[in-house]
C-alpha positions as CSV (number, residue, x, y, z in Angstrom):
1,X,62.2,77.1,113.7
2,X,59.8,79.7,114.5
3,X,58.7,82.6,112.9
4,X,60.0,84.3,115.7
5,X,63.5,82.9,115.8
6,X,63.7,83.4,111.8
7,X,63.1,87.4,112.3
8,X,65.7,87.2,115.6
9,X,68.3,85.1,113.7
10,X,68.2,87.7,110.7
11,X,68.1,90.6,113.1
12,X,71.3,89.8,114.2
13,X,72.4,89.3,111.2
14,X,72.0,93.0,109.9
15,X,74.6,95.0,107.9
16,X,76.2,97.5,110.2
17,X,75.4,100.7,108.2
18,X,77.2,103.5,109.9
19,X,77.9,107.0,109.1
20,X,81.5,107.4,108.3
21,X,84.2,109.9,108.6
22,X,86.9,109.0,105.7
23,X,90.1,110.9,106.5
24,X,91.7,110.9,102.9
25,X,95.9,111.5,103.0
26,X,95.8,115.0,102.5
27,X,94.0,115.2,106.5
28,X,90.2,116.4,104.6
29,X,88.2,114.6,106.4
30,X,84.4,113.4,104.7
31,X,81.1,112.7,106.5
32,X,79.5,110.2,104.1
33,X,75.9,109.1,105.7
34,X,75.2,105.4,106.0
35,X,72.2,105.5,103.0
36,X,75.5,106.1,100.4
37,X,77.1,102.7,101.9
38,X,73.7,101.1,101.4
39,X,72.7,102.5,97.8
40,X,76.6,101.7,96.6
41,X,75.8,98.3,98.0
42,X,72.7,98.0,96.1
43,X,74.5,99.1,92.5
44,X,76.9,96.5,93.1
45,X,74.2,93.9,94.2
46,X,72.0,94.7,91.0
47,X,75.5,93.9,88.3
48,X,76.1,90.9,90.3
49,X,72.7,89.7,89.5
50,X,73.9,90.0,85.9
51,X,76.9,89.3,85.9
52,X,78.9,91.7,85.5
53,X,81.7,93.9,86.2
54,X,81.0,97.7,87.1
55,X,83.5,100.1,87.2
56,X,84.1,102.6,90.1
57,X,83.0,105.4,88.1
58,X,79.9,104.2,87.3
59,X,79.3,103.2,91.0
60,X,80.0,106.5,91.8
61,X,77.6,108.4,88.4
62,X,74.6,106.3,89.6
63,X,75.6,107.5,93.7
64,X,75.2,110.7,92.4
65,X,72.0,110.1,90.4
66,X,70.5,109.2,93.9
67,X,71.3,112.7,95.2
68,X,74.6,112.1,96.9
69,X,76.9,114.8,95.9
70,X,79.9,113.9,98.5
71,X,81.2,111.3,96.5
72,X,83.7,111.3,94.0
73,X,87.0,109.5,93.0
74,X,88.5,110.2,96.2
75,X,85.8,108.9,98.4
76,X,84.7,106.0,96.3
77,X,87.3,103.3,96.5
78,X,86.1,103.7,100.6
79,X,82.6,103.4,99.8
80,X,83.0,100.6,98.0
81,X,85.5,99.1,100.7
82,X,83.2,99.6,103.4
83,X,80.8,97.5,100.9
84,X,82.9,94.7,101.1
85,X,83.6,95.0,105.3
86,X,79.9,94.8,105.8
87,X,78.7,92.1,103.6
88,X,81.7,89.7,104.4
89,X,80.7,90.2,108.4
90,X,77.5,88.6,107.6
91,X,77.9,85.7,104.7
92,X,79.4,82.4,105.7
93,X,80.8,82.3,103.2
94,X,81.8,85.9,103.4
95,X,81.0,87.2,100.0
96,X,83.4,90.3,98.7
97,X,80.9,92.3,96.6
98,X,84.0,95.1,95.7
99,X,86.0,92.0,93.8
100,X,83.2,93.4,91.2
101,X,84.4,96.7,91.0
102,X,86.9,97.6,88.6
103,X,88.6,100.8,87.0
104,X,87.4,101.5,83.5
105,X,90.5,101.7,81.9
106,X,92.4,98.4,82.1
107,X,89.2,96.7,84.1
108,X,91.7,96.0,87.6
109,X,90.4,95.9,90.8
110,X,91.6,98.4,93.1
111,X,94.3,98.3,95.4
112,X,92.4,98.5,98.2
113,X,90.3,94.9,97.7
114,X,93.6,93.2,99.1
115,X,93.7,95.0,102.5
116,X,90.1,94.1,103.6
117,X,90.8,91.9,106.4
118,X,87.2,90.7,107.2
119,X,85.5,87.1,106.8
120,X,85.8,83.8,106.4
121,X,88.4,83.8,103.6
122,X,89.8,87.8,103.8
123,X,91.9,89.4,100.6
124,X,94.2,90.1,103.1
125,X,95.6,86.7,103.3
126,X,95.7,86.3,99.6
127,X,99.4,85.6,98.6
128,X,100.4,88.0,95.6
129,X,101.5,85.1,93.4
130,X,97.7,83.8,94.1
131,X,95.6,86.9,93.7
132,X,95.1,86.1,90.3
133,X,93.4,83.4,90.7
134,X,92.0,84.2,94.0
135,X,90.3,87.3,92.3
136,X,88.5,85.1,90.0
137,X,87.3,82.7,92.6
138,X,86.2,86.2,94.8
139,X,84.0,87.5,91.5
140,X,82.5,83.8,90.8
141,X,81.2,83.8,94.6
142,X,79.7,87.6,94.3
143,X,77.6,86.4,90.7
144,X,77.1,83.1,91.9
145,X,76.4,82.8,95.9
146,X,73.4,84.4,97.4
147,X,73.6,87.5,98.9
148,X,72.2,91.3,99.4
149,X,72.3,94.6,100.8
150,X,69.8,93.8,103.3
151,X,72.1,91.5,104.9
């Protein structure tokens, strides 16, 4: 293959960083700029390269570090979401980078993860009585399978 079809082949295979309007339940509706999707995507990408879990809060403490002052408990769960969406879109196998993120307290995944409904093997179609399992098989593939935010 080419040098030329290499660079085509990953061209197409870009992450779909968009601006986004989340509309939360109370009807506010937040502008978050594609660079947050991207830099949350990069947080999770550098605790999968060791290992480990990361907890929403912390996703969104170093979000903030990096100067984005939109984000906070009520925007995060969708950052981290649209995390997921865009990295699954482009793996084969999709790779669920969110199956990392946890809350601090009791270390669960939000309740979120199981409505993403993109992929090759979505959360979505995750019996309950197999999202157990299921989860630990979706964290093994984000440490273990090659991926990034550069998709």
């Amino acid at each position: 293959m080419s040098l030329t079809s290499k660079i085509e082949i990953r061209d197409m295979l870009m992450c779909n960083w968009q601006d986004k309007i989340v509309t939360k339940r109370d009807g506010r509706r937040i502008e978050l700029p594609h660079n947050v999707f991207q830099d949350a995507c990069k947080i999770i990408w550098q605790s999968a390269q060791q290992k480990r879990l990361i907890s929403y809060s912390d996703v969104e403490k170093q979000l903030k570090r990096l100067g984005h002052r939109k984000i906070n408990r009520g925007t995060i769960g969708d950052i981290v979401g649209e995390v997921s969406v865009q990295v699954s879109q482009v793996t084969n196998p999709s790779i669920y980078p969110s199956a990392i993120v946890v809350h601090k307290g009791n270390k669960s995944i939000g309740v979120g993860f199981w409505g993403v409904d993109t992929g090759t093997n979505p959360p979505s179609e995750v019996s309950p009585n197999q999202q157990k399992d299921a989860l630990l098989q979706y964290q093994n593939d984000v440490f273990n399978k090659p991926w990034d935010c550069n998709c």
